[in-house]
C-alpha positions as semicolon CSV with decimal commas, in nm:
position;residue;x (nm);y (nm);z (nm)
1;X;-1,394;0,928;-0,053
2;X;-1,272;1,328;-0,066
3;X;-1,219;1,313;0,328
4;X;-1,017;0,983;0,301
5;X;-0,801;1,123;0,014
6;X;-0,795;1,468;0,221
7;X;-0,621;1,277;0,522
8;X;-0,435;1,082;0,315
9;X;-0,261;1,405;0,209
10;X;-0,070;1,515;-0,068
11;X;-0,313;1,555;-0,376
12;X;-0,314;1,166;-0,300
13;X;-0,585;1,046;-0,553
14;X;-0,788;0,686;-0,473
15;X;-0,910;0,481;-0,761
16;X;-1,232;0,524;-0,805
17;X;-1,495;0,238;-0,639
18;X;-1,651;0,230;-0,928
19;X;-1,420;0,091;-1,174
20;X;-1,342;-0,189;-0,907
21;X;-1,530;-0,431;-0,722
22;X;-1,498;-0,352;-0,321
23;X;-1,525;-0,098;-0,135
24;X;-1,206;0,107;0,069
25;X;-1,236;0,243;0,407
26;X;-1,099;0,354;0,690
27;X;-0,947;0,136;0,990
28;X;-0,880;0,160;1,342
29;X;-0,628;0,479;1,289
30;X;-0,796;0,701;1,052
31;X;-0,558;1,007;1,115
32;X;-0,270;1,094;0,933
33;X;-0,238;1,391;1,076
34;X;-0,272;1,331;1,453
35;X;-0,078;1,001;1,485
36;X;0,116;0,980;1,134
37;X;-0,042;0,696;0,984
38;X;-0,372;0,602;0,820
39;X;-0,494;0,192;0,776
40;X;-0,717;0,110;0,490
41;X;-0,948;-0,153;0,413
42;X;-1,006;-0,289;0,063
43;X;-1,248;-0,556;0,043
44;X;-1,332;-0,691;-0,298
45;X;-1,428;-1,072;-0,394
46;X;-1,455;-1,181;-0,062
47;X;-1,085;-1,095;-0,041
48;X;-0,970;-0,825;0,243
49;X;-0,600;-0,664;0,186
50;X;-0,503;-0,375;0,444
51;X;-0,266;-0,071;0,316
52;X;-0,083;0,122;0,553
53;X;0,090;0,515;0,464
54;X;0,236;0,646;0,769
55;X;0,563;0,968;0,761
56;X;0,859;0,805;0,756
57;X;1,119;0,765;1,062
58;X;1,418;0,601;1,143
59;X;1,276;0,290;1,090
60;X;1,246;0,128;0,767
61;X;0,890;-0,061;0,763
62;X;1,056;-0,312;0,516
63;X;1,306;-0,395;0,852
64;X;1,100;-0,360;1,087
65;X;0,750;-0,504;0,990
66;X;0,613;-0,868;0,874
67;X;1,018;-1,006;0,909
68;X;0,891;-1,339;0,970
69;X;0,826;-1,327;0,621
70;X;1,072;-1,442;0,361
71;X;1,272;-1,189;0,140
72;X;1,136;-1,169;-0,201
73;X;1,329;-0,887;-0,396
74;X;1,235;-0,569;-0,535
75;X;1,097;-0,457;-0,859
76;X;1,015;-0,095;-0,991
77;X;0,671;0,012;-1,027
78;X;0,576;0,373;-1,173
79;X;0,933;0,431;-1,110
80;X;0,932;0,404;-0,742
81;X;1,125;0,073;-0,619
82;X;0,823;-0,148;-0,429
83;X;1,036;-0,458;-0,174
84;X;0,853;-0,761;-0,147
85;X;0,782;-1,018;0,129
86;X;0,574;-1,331;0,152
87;X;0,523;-1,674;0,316
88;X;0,843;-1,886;0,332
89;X;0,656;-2,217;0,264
90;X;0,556;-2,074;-0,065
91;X;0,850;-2,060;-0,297
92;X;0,822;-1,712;-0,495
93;X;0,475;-1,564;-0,350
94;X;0,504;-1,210;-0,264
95;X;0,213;-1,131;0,021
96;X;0,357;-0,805;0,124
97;X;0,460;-0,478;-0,049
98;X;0,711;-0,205;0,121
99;X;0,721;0,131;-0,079
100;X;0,855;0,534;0,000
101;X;0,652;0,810;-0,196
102;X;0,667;1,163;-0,102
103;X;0,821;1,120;0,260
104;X;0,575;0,853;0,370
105;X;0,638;0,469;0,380
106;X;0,346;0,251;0,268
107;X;0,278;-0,125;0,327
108;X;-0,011;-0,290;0,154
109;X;-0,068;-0,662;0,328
110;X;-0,209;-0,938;0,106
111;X;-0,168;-1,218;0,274
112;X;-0,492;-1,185;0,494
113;X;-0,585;-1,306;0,149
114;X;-0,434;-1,566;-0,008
115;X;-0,446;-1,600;-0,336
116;X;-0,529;-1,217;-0,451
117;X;-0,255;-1,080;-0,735
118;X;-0,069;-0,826;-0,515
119;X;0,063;-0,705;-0,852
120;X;-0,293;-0,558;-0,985
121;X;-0,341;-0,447;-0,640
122;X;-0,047;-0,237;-0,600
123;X;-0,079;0,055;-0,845
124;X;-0,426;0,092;-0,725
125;X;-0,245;0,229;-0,390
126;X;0,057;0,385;-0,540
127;X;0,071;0,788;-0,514
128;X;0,080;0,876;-0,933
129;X;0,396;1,052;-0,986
130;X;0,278;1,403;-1,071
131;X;0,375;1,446;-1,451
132;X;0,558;1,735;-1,620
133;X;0,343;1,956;-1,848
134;X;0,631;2,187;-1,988
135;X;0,734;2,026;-2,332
């Protein structure tokens, strides 16, 4: 887990396996640092969901990624605003997640399992916005 959060980057913190069913790993690209990106597997309940943090560019993954999926608004999560896609043939489902954190885009992908809550799998990949210790 400490060499996944190491190229991960930024203090970035996984949840810990053991409080979850599942396990996370690393996919296919495992390197942050060499090609800008990093794919993760979480597998839990004989679900799989994929979550993808890669430095941002000129393209906006929300624009550019999984547009064959509808439009399904935005909410704010830990104060960071999370844009949501999912299926069109399912009025209101939300498979897909775009957020921006510390100069990285991330995408976590639900709908290679339908039917998992993408909203109690979300903060588990959020970056924790560090809190201020001075009052």
């Amino acid at each position: 887990m400490e060499e996944l959060e190491k190229k991960l980057g930024f203090g970035y913190t996984l949840f810990n396996e053991d409080a979850y069913p599942g396990t996370i790993v690393s996919k296919y690209d495992d390197s942050l640092g060499e090609t800008d990106g990093i794919l993760l597997e979480y597998t839990f309940d004989g679900f799989t969901v994929y979550v993808m943090k890669y430095e941002e560019g000129e393209i906006d993954a929300y624009d550019g990624w999984e547009t064959e999926y509808a439009e399904r608004g935005s909410e704010v999560i830990n104060g960071v605003e999370v844009r949501f896609r999912g299926q069109p043939m399912v009025p209101d489902y939300r498979g897909v997640a775009f957020w921006r954190q510390n100069g990285y885009q991330y995408i976590l992908n639900c709908e290679t399992a339908p039917g998992s809550d993408i909203m109690s799998l979300l903060p588990l990949f959020m970056e924790i916005p560090p809190h201020d210790d001075s009052n």
